[in-house]
C-alpha positions in Angstrom: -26.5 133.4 263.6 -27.3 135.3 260.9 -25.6 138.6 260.1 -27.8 142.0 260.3 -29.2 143.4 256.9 -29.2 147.0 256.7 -30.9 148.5 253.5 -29.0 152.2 252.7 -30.7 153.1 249.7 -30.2 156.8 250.3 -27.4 157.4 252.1 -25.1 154.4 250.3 -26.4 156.1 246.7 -22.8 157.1 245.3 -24.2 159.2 242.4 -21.0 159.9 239.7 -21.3 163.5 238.0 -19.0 164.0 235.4 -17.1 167.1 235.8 -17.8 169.7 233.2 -14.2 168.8 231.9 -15.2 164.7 230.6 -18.2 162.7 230.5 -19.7 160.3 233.3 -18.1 157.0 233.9 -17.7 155.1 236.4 -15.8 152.3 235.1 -18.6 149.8 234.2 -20.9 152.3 232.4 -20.5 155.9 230.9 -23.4 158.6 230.2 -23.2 161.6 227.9 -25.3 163.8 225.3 -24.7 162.6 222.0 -22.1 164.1 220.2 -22.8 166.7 217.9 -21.6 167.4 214.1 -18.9 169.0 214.9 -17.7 167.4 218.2 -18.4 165.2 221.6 -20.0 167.1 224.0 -19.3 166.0 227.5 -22.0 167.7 229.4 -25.6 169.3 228.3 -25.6 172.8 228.3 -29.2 174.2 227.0 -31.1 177.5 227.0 -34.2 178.3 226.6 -36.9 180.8 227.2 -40.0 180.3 229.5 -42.5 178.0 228.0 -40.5 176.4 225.4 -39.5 172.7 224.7 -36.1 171.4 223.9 -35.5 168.0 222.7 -32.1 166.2 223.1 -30.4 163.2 223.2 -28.6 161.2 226.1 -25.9 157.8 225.4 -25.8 155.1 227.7 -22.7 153.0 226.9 -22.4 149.7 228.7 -18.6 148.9 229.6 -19.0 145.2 230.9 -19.4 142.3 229.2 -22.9 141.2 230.7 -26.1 143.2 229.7 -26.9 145.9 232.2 -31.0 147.7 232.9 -30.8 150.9 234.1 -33.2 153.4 235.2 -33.4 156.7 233.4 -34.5 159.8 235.1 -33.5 163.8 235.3 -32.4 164.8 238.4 -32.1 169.0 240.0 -28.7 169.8 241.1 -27.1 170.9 244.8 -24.4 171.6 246.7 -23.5 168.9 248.9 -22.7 170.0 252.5 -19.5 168.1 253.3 -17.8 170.5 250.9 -20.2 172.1 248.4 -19.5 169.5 245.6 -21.9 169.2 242.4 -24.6 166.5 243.3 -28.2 165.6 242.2 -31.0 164.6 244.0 -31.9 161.0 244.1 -35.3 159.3 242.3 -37.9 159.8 245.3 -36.8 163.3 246.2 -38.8 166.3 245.4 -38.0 167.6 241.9 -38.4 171.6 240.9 -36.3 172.5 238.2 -34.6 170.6 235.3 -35.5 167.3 237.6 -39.4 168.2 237.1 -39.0 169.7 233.5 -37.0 166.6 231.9 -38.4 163.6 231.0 -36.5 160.6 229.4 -38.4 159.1 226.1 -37.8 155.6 228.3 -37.7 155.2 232.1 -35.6 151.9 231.7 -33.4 150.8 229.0 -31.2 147.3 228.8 -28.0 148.8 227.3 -26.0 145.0 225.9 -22.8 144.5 227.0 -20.1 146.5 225.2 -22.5 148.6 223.4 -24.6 152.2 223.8 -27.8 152.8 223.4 -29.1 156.6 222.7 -32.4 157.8 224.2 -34.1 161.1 223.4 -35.2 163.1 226.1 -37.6 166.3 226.2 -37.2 169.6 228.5 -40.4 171.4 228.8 -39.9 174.5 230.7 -42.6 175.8 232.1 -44.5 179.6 231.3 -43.7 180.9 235.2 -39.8 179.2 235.1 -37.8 181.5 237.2 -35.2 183.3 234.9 -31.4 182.3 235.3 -29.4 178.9 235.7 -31.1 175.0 236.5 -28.8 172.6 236.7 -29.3 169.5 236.8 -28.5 165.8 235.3 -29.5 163.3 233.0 -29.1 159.6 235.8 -28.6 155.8 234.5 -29.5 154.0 237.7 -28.2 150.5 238.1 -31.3 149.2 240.2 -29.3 146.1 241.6 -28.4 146.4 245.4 -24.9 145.3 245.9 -23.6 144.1 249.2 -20.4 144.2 250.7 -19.0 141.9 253.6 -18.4 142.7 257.7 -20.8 142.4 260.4 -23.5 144.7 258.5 -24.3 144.1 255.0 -25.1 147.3 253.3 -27.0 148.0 250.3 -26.1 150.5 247.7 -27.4 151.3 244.7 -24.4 152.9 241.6 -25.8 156.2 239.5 -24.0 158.3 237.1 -25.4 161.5 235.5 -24.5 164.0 232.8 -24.6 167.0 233.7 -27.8 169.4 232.6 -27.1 173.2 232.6 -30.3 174.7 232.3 -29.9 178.8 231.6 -33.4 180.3 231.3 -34.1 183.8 229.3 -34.6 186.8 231.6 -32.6 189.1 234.1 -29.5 187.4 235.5 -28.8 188.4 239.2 -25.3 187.5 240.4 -25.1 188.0 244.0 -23.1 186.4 246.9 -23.5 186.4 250.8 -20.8 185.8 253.4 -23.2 184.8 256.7 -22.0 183.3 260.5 -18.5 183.5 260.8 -17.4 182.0 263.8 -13.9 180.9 265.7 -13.0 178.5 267.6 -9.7 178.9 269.5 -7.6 176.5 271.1 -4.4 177.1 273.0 -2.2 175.8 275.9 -2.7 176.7 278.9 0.6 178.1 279.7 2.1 179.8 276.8 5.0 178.0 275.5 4.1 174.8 276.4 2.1 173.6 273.3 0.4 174.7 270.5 -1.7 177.4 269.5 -4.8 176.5 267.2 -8.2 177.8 265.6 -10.6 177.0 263.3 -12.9 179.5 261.5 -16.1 178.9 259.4 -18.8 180.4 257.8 -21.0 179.7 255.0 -21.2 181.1 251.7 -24.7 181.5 250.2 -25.4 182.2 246.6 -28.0 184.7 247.0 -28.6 185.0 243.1 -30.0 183.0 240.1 -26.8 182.1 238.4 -24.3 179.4 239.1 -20.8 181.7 240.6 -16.9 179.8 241.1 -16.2 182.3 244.4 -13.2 183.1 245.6 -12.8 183.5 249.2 -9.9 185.9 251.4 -8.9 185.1 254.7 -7.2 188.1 256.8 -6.8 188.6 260.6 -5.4 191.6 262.5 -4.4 191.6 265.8 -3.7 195.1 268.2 -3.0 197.8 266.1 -3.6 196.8 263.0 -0.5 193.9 262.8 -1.5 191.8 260.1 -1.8 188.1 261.6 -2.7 185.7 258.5 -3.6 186.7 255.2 -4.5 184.1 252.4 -6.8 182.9 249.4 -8.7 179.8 250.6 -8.5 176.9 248.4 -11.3 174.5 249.5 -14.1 176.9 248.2 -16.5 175.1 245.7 -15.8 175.6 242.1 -19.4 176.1 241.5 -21.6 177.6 243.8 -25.2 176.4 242.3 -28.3 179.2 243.1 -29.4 179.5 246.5 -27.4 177.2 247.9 -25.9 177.1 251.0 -22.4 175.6 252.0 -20.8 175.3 255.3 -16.8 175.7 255.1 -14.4 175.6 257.9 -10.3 177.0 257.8 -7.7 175.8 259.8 -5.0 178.2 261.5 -2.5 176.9 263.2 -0.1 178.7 265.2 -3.0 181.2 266.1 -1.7 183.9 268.6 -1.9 183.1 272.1 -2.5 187.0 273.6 -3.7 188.9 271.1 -7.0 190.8 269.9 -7.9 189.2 266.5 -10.2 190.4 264.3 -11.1 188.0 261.4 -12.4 189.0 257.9 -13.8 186.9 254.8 -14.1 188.8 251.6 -16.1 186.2 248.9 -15.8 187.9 245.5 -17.3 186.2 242.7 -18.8 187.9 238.7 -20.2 191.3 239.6 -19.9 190.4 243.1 -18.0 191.2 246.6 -19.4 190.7 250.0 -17.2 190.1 253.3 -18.3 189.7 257.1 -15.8 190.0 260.0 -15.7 188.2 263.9 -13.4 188.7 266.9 -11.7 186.7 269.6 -10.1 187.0 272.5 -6.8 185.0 272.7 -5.6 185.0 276.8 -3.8 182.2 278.7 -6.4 181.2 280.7 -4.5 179.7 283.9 -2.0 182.4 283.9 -5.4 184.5 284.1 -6.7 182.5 286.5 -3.6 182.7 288.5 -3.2 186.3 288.8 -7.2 186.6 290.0 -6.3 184.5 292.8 -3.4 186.6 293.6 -4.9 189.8 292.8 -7.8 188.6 295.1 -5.8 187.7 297.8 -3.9 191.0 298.0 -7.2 192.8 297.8 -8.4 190.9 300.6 -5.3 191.6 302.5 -5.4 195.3 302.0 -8.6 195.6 303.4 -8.2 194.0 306.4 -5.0 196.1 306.9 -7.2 199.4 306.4 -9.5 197.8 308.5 -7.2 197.6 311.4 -6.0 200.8 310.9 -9.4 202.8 311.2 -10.4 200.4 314.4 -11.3 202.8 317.3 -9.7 202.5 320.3 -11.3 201.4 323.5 -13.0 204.2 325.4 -10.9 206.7 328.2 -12.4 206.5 331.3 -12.7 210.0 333.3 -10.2 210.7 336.0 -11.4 211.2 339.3 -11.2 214.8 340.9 -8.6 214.9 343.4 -9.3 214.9 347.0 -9.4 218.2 348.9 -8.7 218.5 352.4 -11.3 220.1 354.7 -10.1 223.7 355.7 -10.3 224.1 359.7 -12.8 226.8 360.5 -11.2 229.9 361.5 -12.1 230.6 365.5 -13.3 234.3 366.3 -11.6 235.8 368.9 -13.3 235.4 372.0 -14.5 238.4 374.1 -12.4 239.1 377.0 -14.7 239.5 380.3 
């Protein structure tokens, strides 16, 4: 019987981005901008004004022993939205900034093995570029679809990129958004007798046109005004790429179990400080639920004792006049003859 073929070009596409700290490598093959005269530069970092061309160069260096073809291509920038890492678009996506503006002086290059091979590349810009930061990356594409074993054989296609920061001349705008903060709250139903949990997120949205490293605040306040958690959140993205959107969730354990809680996020960033607040109701439910029932059953009982006590009573039946005995009729005297 043979085994189900699955074909996960898009979604199986691990794509490795150096971090602005070292160049791209994956192991088997590295890419970088070439190094300058005075030292190795591990990621692009260009400006330029609208409608003006920059020429650079990228290295492709070929750690295996067997010759490698890769495809070359420029590639825009995102925030991913597991948790807002740096990532670039793949080769049939939509391209609109650096992915559109640079173009590779060759779209496939056999790099031998244990060798590099340096390829210049042009960035046109266009006249209407929006002003402030593009980034993007410079891809080698290994076009071979590896397989791996199991019941489903999927396909996936190896990428690394050097990073392209693209800053073009005009006004820089650095602004940041806090938007939908929500809670989820989870606790035992009796208090005491497990633990009490929540989860809040919300979503930080770069609402300006250059690249921000936020810095996010938690704090929650319960009845008056005791302070309930306060700390800096950690698993905030280091770069926050221009009008991106990212979706970030906080866990709190030992949340209150009968409180009032009002939670506040405070994202500050350059030039920047937004916050946005949400409230939740922390109650044992079935304690709740229990004095309901009993407060319902009481009410119900009260009434019916009112009830009974503004019942008429049944109605008083006249009593009959007493008899009277007939008086005699007095005799007048009779006349004597």
């Amino acid at each position: 019987m043979r085994k189900p073929y699955v074909l996960l070009l898009t979604l199986l596409f691990p794509l490795l981005v150096a971090a602005p700290a070292r160049a791209a490598d994956n192991g088997s093959w590295s890419v970088h901008p070439v190094s300058s005269a005075v030292a190795a530069r591990p990621y692009f970092l260009l400006s330029a004004d609208p409608g003006q061309t920059i020429e650079d160069k990228v290295v492709v260096t070929n750690k295996t022993d067997r010759p490698l073809t890769f495809r070359l291509y420029a590639a825009d920038a995102y925030n991913t939205a597991r948790d807002g890492g740096f990532a670039v678009r793949t080769v049939g996506e939509r391209m609109r900034g650096v992915g559109a503006w640079a173009k590779p002086a060759k779209d496939r290059v056999t790099v031998p093995g244990r060798t590099s091979v340096t390829v210049p590349f042009t960035v046109r810009v266009p006249r209407d570029a929006e002003p402030g930061d593009h980034p993007g990356a410079v891809v080698a594409l290994d076009e071979r679809v590896e397989t791996a074993g199991g019941g489903v054989a999927l396909g996936v296609r190896r990428a690394v990129g050097a990073r392209v920061y693209l800053e073009v001349g005009g006004p820089r705008l650095s602004a940041l958004a806090v938007e939908d903060v929500r809670v989820a709250h989870r606790q035992p139903l009796v208090p005491g007798l497990g633990d009490s949990t929540a989860t809040i997120s919300y979503t930080l949205h770069n609402t300006g046109n250059v690249t921000l490293d936020p810095k996010v605040e938690l704090r929650a306040r319960g009845l008056f005004g005791r302070t309930l958690l306060a700390r800096d959140l950690t698993r905030v993205p280091s770069e926050l790429l221009p009008g991106q959107r990212v979706r970030l969730t906080e866990p709190w354990p030992d949340a209150p179990q009968l409180d009032w809680a009002d939670v506040t996020l405070t994202a500050s960033a350059r030039d920047t400080r937004e916050s946005a607040s949400a409230s939740f109701l922390a109650l044992p439910w079935l304690l709740v639920a229990v004095a309901f029932a009993a407060g319902a059953v009481v009410g119900v009982l009260v009434v019916r004792a009112r009830r009974g006590r503004a019942r008429p009573s049944g109605p008083v039946r006249p009593s009959r006049p007493a008899a009277t005995t007939p008086s005699r009729p007095r005799s007048s005297p009779s006349a004597r003859p």
